[in-house]
C-alpha positions in Angstrom: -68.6 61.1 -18.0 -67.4 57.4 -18.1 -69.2 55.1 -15.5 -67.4 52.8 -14.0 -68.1 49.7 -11.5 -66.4 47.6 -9.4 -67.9 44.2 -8.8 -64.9 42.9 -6.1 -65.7 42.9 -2.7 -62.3 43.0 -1.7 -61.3 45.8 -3.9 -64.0 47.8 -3.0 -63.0 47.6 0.5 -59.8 48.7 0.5 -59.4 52.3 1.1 -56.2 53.2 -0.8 -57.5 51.6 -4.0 -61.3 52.8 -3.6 -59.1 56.2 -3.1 -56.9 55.9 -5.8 -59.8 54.7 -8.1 -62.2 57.7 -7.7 -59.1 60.2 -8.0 -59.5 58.9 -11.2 -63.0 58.3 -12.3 -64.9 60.4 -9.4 -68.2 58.6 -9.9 -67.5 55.1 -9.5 -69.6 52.4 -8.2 -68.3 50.2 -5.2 -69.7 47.4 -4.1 -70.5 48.1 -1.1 -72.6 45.3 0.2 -70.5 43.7 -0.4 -72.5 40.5 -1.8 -71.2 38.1 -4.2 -71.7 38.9 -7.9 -72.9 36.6 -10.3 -75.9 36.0 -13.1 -78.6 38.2 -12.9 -77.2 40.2 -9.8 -74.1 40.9 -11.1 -76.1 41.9 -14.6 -78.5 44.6 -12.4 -75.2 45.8 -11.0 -73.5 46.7 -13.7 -76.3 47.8 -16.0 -75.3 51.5 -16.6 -71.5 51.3 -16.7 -69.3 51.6 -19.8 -66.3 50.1 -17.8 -66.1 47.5 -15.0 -63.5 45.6 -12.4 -64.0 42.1 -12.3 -62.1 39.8 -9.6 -63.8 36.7 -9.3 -66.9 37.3 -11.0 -67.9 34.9 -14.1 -68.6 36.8 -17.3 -69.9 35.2 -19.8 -72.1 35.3 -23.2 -75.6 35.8 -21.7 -73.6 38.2 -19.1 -72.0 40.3 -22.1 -75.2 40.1 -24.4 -77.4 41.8 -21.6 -74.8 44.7 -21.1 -74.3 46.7 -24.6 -73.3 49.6 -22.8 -70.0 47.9 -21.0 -67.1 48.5 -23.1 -64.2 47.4 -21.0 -63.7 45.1 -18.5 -60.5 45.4 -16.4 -59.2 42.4 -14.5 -58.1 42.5 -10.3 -56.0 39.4 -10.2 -54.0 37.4 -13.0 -56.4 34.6 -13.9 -59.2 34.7 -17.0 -60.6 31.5 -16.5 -63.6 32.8 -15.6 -63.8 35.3 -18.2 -65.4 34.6 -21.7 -62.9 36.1 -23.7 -64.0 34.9 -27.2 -67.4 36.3 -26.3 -65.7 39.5 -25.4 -63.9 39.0 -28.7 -66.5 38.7 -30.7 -68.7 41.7 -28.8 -65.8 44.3 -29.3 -64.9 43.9 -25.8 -61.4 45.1 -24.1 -60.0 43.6 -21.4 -57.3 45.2 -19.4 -55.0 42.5 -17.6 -51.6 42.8 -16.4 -50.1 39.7 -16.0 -47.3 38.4 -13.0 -48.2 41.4 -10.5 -48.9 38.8 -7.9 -46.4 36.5 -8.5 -43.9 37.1 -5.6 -47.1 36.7 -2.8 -47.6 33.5 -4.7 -44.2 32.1 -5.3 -43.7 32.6 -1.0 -46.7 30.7 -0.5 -44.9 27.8 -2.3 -42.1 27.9 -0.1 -44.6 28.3 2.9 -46.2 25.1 1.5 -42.8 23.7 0.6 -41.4 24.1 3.8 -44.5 23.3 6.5 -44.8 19.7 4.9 -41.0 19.3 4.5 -40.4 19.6 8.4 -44.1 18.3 8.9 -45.3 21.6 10.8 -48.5 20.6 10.9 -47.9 17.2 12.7 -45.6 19.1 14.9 -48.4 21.8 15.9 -50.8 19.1 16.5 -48.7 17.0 18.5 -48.0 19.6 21.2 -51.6 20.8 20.8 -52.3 17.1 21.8 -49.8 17.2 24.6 -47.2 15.3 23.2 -44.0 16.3 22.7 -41.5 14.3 20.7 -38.9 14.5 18.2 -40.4 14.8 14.5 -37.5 14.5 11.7 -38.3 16.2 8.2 -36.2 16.9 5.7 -34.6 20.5 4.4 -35.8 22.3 1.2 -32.3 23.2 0.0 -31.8 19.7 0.0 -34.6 18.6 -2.7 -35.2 18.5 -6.1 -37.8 20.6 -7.0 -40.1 20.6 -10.0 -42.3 23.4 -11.5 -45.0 22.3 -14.3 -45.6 26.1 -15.8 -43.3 28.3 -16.0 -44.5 31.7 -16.8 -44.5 34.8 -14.4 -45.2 32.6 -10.6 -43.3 29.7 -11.8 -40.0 31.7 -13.1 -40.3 34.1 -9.7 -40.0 30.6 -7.6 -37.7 29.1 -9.8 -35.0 32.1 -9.3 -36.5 32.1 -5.3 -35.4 28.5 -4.8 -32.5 28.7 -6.9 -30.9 32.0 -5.8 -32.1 31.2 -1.8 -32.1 27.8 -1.1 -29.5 26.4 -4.4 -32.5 23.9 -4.2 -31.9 21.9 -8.0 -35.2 23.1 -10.0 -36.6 21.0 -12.7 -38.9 22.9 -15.1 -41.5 22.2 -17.7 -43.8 24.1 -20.1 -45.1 24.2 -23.5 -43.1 26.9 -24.4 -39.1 27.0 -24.7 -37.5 27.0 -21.8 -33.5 26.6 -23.1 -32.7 30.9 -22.3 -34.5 30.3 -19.0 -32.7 27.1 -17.7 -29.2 29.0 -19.1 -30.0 31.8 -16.9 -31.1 30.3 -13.5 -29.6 26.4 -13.7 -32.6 24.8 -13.8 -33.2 22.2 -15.4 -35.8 21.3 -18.2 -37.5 17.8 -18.1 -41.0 16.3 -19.6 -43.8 16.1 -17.4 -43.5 12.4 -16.4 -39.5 13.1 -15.9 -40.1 15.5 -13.3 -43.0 13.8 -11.3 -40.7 11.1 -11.6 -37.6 12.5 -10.5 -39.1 15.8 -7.9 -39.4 16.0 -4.3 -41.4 18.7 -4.6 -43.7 19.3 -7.5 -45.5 22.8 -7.5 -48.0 23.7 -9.9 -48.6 26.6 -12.1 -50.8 26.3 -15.0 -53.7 28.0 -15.9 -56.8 26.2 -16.1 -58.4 25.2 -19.7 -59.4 22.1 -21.5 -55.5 21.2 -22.1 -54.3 21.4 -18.1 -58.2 19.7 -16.7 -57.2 17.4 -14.7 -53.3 17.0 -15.7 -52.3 15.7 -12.8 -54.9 12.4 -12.9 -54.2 9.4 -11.4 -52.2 7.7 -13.4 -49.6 10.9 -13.3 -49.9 11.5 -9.4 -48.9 7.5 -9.3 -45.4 8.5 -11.2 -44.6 10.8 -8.0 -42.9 9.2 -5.1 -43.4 8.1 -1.8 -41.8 11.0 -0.1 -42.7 13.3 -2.1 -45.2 16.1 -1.9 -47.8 18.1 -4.4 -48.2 22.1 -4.2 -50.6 23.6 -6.1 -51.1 27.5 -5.7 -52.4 27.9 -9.2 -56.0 26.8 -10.3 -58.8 24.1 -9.0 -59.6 21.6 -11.1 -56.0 20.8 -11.9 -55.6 17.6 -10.1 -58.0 14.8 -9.4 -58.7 15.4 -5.9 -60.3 12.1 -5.4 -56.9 10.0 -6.0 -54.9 12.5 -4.4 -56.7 11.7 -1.1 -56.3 7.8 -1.5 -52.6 8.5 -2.1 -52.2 10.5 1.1 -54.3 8.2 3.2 -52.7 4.9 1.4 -49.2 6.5 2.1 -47.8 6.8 -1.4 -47.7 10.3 -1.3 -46.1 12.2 2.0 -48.0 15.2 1.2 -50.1 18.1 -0.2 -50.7 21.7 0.0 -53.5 23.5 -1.6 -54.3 27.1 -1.7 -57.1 26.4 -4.8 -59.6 23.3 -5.2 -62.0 22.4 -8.4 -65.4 24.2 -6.1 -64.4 26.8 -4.0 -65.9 27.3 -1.1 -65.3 23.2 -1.0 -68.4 21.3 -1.2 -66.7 18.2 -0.7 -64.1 17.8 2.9 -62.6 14.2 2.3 -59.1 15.9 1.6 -59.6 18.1 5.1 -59.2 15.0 7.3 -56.0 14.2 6.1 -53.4 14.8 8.6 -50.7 15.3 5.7 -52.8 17.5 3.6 -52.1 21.3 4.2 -55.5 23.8 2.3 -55.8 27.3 2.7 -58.8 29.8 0.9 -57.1 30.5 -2.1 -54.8 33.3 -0.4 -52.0 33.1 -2.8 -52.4 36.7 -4.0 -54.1 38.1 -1.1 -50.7 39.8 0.2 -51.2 43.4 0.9 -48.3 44.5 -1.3 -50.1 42.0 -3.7 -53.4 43.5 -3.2 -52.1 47.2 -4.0 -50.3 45.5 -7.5 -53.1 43.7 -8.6 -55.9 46.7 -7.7 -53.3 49.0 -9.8 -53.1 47.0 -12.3 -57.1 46.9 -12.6 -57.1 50.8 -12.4 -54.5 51.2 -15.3 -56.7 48.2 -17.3 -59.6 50.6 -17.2 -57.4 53.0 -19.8 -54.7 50.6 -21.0 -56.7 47.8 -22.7 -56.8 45.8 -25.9 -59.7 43.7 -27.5 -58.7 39.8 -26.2 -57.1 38.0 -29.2 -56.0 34.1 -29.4 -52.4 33.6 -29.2 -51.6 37.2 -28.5 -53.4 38.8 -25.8 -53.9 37.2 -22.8 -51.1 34.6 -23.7 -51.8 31.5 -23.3 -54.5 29.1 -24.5 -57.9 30.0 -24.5 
């Protein structure tokens, strides 16, 4: 019979997904401790198993090399960059990974993000906490242009959200043709230092590898306006953190909201005293409909897989 483990913590406590799994494969493995997986832990844990759910966990070539039994490796959650795929490649590895399955949960974040800064919630709630109460003007989302660096599965999802809910005007940008796209929804397609340039609201959504490390440095946050404000719901290590908070504190940039930062947990807290910048733990996908997707999605990788390949699965670079 086909062992299986699941290293997530969160998936493994979720009863309709532990459920659903073990319908399925009767004698799988949950991590129950619930303990954070990594090196040799997450190597004594999954010693055994042909197949395995990986969240979070990094899996790399030592990882890989000291488990000749695993044979497939499917993914809870849409992002790889923690995932050696050329090792897996080159070990005759699968990966199952559904792409996009948490991109609504994300995309409302965004708008959460979007929104909060616009009409400076966070001032507000402070204020009154403080015992002031006074009149705070902010400015409406329908109102702003809009800009989206990546536009794959989150990015199109809030494109269409701000488009079809807000008739917010949407710049977009990506390596790959956008011309179909920008037919369908009206948005418009601009170069990166166009739409720093030009948005109100600039959201990110790339994935993280040596071509997106640190895109948004300083010399690219400095294109961005006063008034405007910088989402990023998609990876750490996007943006230099370290000019973003001299923007905020020297007033060039009104704001920030971050669901993802280069070391999570955060070993560094300069950006957390900043009244205008807005964090929260990487929560994009953890919606519960999101959740239920994404856990699905690893249950059906476990059987619907293919050996990782450059250019054609995942997409993207890597």
């Amino acid at each position: 019979m086909t062992r299986v483990a699941v290293a997530s913590r969160s998936f493994s406590r979720h009863p309709l997904l532990r459920a659903e799994l073990s319908a399925r494969y009767p004698d799988a493995t949950f991590n129950d401790a619930g303990v954070s997986l990594s090196g040799h832990e997450l190597i004594a844990y999954l010693q055994g198993h042909e197949r395995a759910i990986i969240a979070l966990e990094p899996i790399d070539a030592g990882i890989l090399d000291a488990l000749p039994e695993l044979k497939v490796i499917a993914k809870y959650g849409v992002g790889f960059d923690k995932i050696d795929l050329h090792a897996m490649k080159a070990r005759g590895i699968a990966l199952g990974w559904t792409g996009g399955v948490n991109r609504r949960s994300v995309a409302e974040l965004v708008i959460a993000f979007a929104i909060s800064l616009l009409r400076k919630v966070p001032q507000g709630n402070a204020d009154v906490r403080a015992g002031q109460w006074r009149q705070i003007v902010g400015r409406q989302l329908s109102d702003c242009t809009v800009g989206i660096v990546g536009c794959g599965h989150v990015g199109q999802e809030l494109c269409r959200m701000l488009r079809n809910g807000f008739a917010s005007r949407v710049l977009i940008n990506d390596i790959k043709p956008l011309d179909a796209f920008a037919a369908e929804t009206g948005a418009e397609i601009r170069d990166l230092e166009s739409l720093l340039r030009e948005a109100d609201v600039v959201s990110l959504h790339l994935p993280y590898d040596p071509s997106t490390a640190m895109i948004m440095n300083a010399d690219r946050l400095a294109l961005m306006s006063d008034t405007s404000i910088l989402i990023n719901t998609a990876r750490g290590g996007l943006v230099d953190e370290a000019a973003l908070a001299d923007m905020l504190r020297d007033g060039r940039l009104a704001g920030a909201g971050f669901d993802v930062l280069a070391v999570e947990p955060p070993e560094d807290t300069a950006l957390f005293a900043i009244p205008n910048f807005l964090v929260t733990p990487h929560i994009g996908g953890s919606a519960e409909e999101a959740i239920v997707a994404m856990g699905r999605a690893a249950i059906d990788g476990l059987d619907t897989h293919a050996i990782p390949e450059p250019g054609i699965f995942p997409p993207g670079r890597w």
